[in-house]
matplotlib code that plots the C-alpha trace (Angstrom):
import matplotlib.pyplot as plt

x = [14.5, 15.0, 17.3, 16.5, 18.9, 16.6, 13.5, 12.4, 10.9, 7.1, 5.9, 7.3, 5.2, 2.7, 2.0, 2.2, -0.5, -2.9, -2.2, -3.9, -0.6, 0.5, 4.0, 5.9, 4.3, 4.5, 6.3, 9.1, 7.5, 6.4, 9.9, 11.8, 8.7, 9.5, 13.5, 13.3, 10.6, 11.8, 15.6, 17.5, 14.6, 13.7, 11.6, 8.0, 8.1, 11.4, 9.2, 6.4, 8.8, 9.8, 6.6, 5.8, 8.6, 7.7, 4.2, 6.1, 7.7, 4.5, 2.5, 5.5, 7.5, 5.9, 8.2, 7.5, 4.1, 4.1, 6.1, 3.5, 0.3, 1.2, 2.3, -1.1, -2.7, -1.3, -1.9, -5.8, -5.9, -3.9, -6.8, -4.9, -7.9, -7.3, -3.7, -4.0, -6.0, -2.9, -0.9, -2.5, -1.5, 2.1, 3.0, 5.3, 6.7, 8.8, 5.7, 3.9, 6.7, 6.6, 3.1, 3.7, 6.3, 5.0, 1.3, 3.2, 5.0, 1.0, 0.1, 3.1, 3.2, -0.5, 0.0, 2.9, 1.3, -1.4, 0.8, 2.3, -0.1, -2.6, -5.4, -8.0, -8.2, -6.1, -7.5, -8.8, -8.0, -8.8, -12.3, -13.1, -10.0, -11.4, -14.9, -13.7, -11.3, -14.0, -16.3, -14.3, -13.4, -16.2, -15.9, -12.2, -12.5, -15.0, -12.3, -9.9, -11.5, -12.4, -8.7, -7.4, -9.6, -8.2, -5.1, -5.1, -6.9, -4.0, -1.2, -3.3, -3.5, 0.3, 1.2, -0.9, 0.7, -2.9, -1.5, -5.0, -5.8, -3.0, -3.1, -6.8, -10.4, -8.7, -6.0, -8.0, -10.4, -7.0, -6.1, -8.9, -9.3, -5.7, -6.9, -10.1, -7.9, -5.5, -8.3, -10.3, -6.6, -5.7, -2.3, -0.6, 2.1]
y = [-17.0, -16.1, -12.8, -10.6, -12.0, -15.2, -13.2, -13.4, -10.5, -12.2, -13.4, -9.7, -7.8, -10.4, -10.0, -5.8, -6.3, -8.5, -6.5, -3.6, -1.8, -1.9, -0.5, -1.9, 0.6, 3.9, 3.7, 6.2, 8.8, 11.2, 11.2, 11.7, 14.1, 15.9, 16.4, 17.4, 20.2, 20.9, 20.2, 23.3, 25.3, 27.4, 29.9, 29.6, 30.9, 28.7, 25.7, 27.0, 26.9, 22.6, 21.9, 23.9, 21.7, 18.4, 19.3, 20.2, 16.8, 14.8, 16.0, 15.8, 12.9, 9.5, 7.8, 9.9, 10.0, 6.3, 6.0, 8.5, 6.9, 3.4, 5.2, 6.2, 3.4, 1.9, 4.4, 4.3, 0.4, 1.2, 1.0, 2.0, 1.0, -2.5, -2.2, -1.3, -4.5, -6.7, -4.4, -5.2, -8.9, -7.6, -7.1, -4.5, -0.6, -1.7, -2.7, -0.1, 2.0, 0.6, 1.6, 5.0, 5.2, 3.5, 5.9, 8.6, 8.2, 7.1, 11.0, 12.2, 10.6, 11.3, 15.2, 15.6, 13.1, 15.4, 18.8, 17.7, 16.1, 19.2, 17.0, 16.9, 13.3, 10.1, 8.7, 12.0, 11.7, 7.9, 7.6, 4.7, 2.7, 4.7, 3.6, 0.1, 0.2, 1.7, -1.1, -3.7, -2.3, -3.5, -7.3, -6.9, -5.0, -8.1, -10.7, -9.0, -8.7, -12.4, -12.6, -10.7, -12.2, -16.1, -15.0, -14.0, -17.1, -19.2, -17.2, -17.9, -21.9, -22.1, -20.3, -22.7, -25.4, -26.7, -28.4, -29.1, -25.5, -24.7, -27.0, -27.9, -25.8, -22.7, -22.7, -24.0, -20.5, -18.4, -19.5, -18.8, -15.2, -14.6, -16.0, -13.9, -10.6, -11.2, -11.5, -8.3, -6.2, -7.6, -6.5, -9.1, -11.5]
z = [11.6, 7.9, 7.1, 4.4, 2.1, 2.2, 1.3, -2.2, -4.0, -5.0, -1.6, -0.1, -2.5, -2.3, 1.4, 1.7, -1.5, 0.6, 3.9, 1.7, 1.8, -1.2, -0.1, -3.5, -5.7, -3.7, -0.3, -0.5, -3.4, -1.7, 0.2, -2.9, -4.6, -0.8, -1.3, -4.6, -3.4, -0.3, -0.8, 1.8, 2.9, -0.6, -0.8, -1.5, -4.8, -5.4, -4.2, -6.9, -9.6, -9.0, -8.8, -11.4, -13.2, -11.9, -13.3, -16.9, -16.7, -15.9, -18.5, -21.5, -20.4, -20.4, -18.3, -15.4, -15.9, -15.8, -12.5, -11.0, -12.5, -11.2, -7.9, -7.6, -8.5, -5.7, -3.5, -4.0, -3.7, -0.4, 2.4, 5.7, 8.1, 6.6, 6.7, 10.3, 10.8, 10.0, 11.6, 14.8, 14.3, 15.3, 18.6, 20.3, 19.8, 16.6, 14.8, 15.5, 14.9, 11.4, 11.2, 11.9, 9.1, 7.1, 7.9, 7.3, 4.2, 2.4, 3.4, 2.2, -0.9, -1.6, -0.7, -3.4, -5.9, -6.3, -5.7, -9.3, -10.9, -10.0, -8.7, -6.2, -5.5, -6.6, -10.0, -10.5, -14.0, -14.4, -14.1, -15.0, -13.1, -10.1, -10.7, -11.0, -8.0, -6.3, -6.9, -6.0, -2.9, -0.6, -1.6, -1.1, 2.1, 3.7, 2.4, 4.1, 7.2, 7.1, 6.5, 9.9, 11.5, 11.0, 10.5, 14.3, 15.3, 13.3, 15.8, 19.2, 17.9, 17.1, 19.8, 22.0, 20.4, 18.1, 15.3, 14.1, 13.7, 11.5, 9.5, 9.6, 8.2, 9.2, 6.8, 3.9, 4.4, 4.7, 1.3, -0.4, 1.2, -0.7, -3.6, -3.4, -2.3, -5.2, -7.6, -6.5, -6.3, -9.5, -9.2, -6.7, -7.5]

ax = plt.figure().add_subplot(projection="3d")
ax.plot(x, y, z, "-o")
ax.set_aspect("equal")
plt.show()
């Protein structure tokens, strides 16, 4: 069994992008939006006012509005109900532990995303990348769930023992559906 030390950084994005994740570009935003906001209890019109400033720096400061505007990117090519799909492919409390972290920490960092950057909805003020995300989503959404699907059956044949099955028809379809997912996300590896 690998260690994390072992793990290298492109296949690591590469499968949170195709498990609809998309973890590398948001997951722990809306925990540091959260203790700027929130940091020792202030007072609602305290909390007002760092918003209030976190909006300031958004709008003037590119830098920040670049960390936020690919945060939300991500975020709306996220798709949880897929995500939950491959989740499902892990067994046991700890992975769906995980899940529940990781859950968690997409609504957080969606609430305080839009608390600063005044929106409604993510790509609010990207129309046209929302339009185009949007369109996309459906043939990505069948890929992946053609995905899941043999994904599981490739686990039940190794754990059975089926060398044919891993390395056979199966796997061939597997690759493509990343290739096909990477294309449509167009923001993988």
């Amino acid at each position: 069994m690998p260690d994390i030390e072992s793990l290298r950084a492109i296949p690591w994005v590469f499968a949170w992008s195709q498990a609809r994740a998309n973890l590398p570009g948001w997951y722990g935003l809306g925990t540091a939006l959260e203790a700027i906001t929130d940091r020792g209890g202030r007072a609602v019109v305290e909390h007002r006012a760092v918003v209030e400033h976190l909006a300031d720096l958004y709008r003037r400061w590119p830098f920040f509005a670049s960390v936020l505007d690919n945060a939300e990117l991500s975020l709306a090519k996220a798709d949880l109900a897929t995500f939950r799909r491959y989740a499902d492919l892990a067994k046991g409390p700890e992975a769906v532990a995980i899940r529940g972290l990781i859950e968690a920490e997409y609504a957080r960092s969606v609430r305080l995303l839009l608390l600063v950057t005044g929106r409604d909805r993510l790509l609010a003020g990207h129309p046209t990348l929302a339009r185009s995300t949007e369109l996309r989503a459906p043939y990505i959404d069948a890929l992946s769930a053609v995905q899941v699907e043999l994904l599981g059956r490739l686990r039940r044949a190794q754990a059975a023992g089926d060398d044919a099955a891993i390395t056979g028809p199966i796997r061939a379809v597997v690759g493509a559906t990343i290739n096909g997912i990477a294309a449509g996300l167009q923001n993988t590896g």
